[in-house]
C-alpha positions in Angstrom: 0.0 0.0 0.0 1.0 3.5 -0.6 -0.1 5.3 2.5 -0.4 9.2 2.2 -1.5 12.3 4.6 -3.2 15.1 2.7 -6.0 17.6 3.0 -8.7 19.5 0.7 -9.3 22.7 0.4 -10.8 23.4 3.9 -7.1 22.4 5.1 -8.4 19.6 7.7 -5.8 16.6 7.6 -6.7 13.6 6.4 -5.1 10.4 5.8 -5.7 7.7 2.8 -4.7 4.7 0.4 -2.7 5.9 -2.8 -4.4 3.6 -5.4 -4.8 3.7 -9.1 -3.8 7.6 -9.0 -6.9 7.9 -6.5 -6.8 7.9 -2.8 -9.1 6.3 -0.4 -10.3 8.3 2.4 -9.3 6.1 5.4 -10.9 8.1 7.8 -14.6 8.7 5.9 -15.4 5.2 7.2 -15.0 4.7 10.5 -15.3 7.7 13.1 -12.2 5.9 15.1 -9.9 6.4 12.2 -7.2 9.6 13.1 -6.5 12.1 11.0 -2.2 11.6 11.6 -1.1 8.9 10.1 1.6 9.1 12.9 -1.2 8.4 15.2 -2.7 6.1 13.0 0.3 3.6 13.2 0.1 3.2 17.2 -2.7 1.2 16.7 -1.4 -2.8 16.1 -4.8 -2.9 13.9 -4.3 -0.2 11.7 -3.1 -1.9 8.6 -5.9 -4.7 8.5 -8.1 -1.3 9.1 -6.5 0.1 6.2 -6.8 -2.6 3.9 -10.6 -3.5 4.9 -11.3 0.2 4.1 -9.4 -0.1 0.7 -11.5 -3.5 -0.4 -14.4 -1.1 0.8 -13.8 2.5 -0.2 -16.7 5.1 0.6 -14.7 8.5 -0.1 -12.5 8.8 -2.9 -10.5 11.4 -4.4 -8.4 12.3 -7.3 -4.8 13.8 -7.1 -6.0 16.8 -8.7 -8.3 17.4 -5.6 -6.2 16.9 -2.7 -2.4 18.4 -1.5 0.2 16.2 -0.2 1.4 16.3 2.8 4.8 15.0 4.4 3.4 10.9 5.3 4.8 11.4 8.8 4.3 14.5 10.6 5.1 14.8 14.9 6.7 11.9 14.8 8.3 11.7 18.3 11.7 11.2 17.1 13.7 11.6 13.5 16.7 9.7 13.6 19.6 10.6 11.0 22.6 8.2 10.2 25.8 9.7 9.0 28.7 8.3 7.0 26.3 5.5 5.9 27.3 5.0 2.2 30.9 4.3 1.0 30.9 6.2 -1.8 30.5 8.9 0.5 32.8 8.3 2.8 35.4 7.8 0.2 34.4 11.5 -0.9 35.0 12.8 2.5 38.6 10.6 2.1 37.4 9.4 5.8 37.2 5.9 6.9 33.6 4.0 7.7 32.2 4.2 10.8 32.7 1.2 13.1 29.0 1.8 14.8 26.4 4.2 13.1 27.0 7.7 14.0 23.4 9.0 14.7 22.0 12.8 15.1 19.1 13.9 15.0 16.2 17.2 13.2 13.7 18.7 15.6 10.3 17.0 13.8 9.0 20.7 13.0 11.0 21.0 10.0 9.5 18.3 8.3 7.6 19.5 5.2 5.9 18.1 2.7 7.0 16.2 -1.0 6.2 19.3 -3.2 6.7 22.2 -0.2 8.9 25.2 -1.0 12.5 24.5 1.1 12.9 28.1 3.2 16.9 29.7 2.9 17.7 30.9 5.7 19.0 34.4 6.3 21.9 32.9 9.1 22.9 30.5 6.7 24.5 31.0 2.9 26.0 27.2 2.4 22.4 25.2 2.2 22.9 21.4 0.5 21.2 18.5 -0.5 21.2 15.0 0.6 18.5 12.4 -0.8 18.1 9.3 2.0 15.5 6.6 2.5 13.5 7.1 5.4 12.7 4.1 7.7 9.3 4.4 9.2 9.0 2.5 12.4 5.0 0.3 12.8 5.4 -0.6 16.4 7.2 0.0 19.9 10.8 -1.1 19.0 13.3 -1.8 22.4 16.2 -4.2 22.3 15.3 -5.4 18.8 18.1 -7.9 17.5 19.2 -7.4 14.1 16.7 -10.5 12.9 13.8 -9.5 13.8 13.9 -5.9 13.2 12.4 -5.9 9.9 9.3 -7.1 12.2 9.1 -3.5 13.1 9.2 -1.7 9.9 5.9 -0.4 9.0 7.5 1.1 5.4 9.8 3.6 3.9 10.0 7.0 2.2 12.0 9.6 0.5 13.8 11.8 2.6 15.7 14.7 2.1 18.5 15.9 4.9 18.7 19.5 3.8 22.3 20.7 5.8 23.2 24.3 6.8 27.0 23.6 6.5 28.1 26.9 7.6 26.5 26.0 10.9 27.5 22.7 10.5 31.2 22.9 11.6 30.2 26.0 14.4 30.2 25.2 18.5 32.6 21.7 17.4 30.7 20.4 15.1 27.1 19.6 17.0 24.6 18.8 14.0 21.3 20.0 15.2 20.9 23.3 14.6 22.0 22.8 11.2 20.1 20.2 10.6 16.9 21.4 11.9 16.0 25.0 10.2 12.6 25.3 9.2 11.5 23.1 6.0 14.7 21.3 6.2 13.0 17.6 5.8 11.1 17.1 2.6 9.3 14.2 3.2 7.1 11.9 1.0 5.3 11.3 -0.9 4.2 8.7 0.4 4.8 5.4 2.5 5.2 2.3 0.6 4.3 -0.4 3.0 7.7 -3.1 3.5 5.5 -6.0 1.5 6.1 -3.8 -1.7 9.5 -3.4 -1.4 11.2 -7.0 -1.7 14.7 -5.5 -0.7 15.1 -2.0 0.6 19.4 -2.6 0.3 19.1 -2.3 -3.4 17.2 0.7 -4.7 18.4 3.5 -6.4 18.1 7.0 -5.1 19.0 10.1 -7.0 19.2 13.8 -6.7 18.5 16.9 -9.5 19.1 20.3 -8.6 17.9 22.3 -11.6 17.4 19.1 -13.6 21.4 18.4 -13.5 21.8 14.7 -11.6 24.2 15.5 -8.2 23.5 12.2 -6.4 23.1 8.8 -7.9 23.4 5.9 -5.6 22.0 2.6 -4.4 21.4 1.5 -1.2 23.3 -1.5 -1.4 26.3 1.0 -0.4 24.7 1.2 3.0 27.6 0.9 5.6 25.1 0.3 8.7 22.2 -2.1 7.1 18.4 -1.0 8.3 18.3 -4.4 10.3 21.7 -3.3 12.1 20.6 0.3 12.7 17.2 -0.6 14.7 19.4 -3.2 16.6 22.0 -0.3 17.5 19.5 2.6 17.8 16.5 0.6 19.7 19.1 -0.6 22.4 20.1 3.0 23.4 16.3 4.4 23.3 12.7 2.5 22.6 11.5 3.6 19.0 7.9 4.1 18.7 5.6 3.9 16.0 6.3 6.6 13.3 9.5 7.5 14.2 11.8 8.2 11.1 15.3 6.7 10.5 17.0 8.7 7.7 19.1 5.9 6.4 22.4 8.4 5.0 22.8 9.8 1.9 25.3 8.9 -1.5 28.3 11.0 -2.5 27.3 13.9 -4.4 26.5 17.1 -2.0 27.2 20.1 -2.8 29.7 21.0 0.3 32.6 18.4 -1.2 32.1 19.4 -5.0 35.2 21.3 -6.6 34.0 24.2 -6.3 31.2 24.2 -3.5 28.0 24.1 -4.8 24.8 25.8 -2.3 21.2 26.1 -2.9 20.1 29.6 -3.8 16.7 30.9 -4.6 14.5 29.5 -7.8 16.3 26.1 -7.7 14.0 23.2 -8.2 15.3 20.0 -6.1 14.1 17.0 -6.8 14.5 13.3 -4.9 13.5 9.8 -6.2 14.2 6.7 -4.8 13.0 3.2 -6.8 10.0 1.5 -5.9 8.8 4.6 -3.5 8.1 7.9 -5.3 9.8 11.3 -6.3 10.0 14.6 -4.4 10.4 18.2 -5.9 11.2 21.1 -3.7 11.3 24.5 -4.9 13.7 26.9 -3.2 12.9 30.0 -1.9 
């Protein structure tokens, strides 16, 4: 299933079923339903809800009607992984990580798969970095590495937009430059795990301007997804719609000879095989 937040005109949230370019109204059926898909997910139920709902639809949409929204939005955590692909550590001329290296982006500057990505006025060195997102289905605490797929509702395109002026100030902390308003295009939508017969081998790719900066597959992945709920869920219990940004290929802007930032009027967009395609204007 493709799973996808949205809203109409009178800007209410809603959540639905992606299907045959029309989406299913999850929540015009049954009062219970939420209108968060992030709340949606806490319940153990909410898949066979969602599927009894699709075999049944009584609201449906087309595209044309509705706006996306980011798929996950106040998600109690988003988890990002650093130094994850080869490629780009071999761009950076640093050595893998032995153990993930995980930071993390306040969940306000999420936004959504076709939103406008803000510059910042403290900031003139703003790059890209396209990752698969990780969306956790249920309470995750000292998961081993073979059974964490058990706790994968789906996945997502993400994209890690860096300040990296501010991303080398006060000795390097990450947060701050991580976590600038809009800096998390999310979306489109979630593909559910069952389509997606082996999320370590999809291609992801990044255009700024239509020109391809990052092309990579996630085969590269230092620290597998199995690995990184192991590691992360024995340090603190994941809950259901938290986000794991995976890493991102070689490619950014900040290592390119010269430096390449976003600036106003570029158009970024993010794809990753088998889930969807972003595109971001900047402003």
């Amino acid at each position: 299933m493709k799973l996808v937040q949205f809203m109409l005109k009178d800007h209410k949230y809603r959540i639905g079923v992606l299907k045959d370019n029309q989406i299913i109204d999850l929540k015009s059926k049954f009062n219970f339903v939420p209108s968060l898909l992030v709340e949606f997910f806490a319940s153990s139920s909410a898949l066979a809800v969602a599927r009894e709902i699709v075999e049944h639809p009584k609201i449906i949409y087309s595209l044309d009607e509705v706006v996306l929204l980011a798929p996950i939005m106040r998600p109690d955590k988003v988890i990002c992984i650093g130094l994850n692909y080869q490629n780009f550590c071999d761009e950076l001329q640093t050595a893998c990580p032995n153990e993930p290296v995980a930071f993390s982006k306040f969940p306000s500057c999420i936004t959504g798969p076709y939103s406008d990505i803000k510059l910042p006025k403290i900031s003139n060195q703003v790059d890209w970095e396209v990752e698969l997102a990780v969306i956790i289905g249920k309470e995750a605490k000292d998961v081993p590495a073979k059974e964490a797929f058990d706790y994968v509702l789906g996945y997502t395109v993400a994209q890690d937009i860096s300040a990296r002026d501010w991303q080398v100030r006060n000795g390097g902390q990450y947060l701050l430059s991580k976590s600038m308003d809009t800096f998390c295009p999310l979306g489109p939508y979630i593909v559910t795990k069952d389509e997606i017969p082996d999320p370590h081998n999809l291609n992801l790719r990044c255009w700024v301007n239509g020109v391809l900066k990052q092309d990579g597959n996630t085969r590269d992945l230092v620290h597998k997804i199995d690995k990184l709920i192991e590691h992360l869920s024995s340090v603190t219990t994941l809950y259901p719609g938290d986000l794991i940004l995976t890493g991102t290929p070689s490619g950014v802007g900040f290592y390119r000879d010269p430096p390449e930032f976003l600036k106003p009027g570029d158009i970024v967009e993010s794809e990753i095989e088998g889930i969807g395609k972003m595109l971001n204007h900047v402003i």
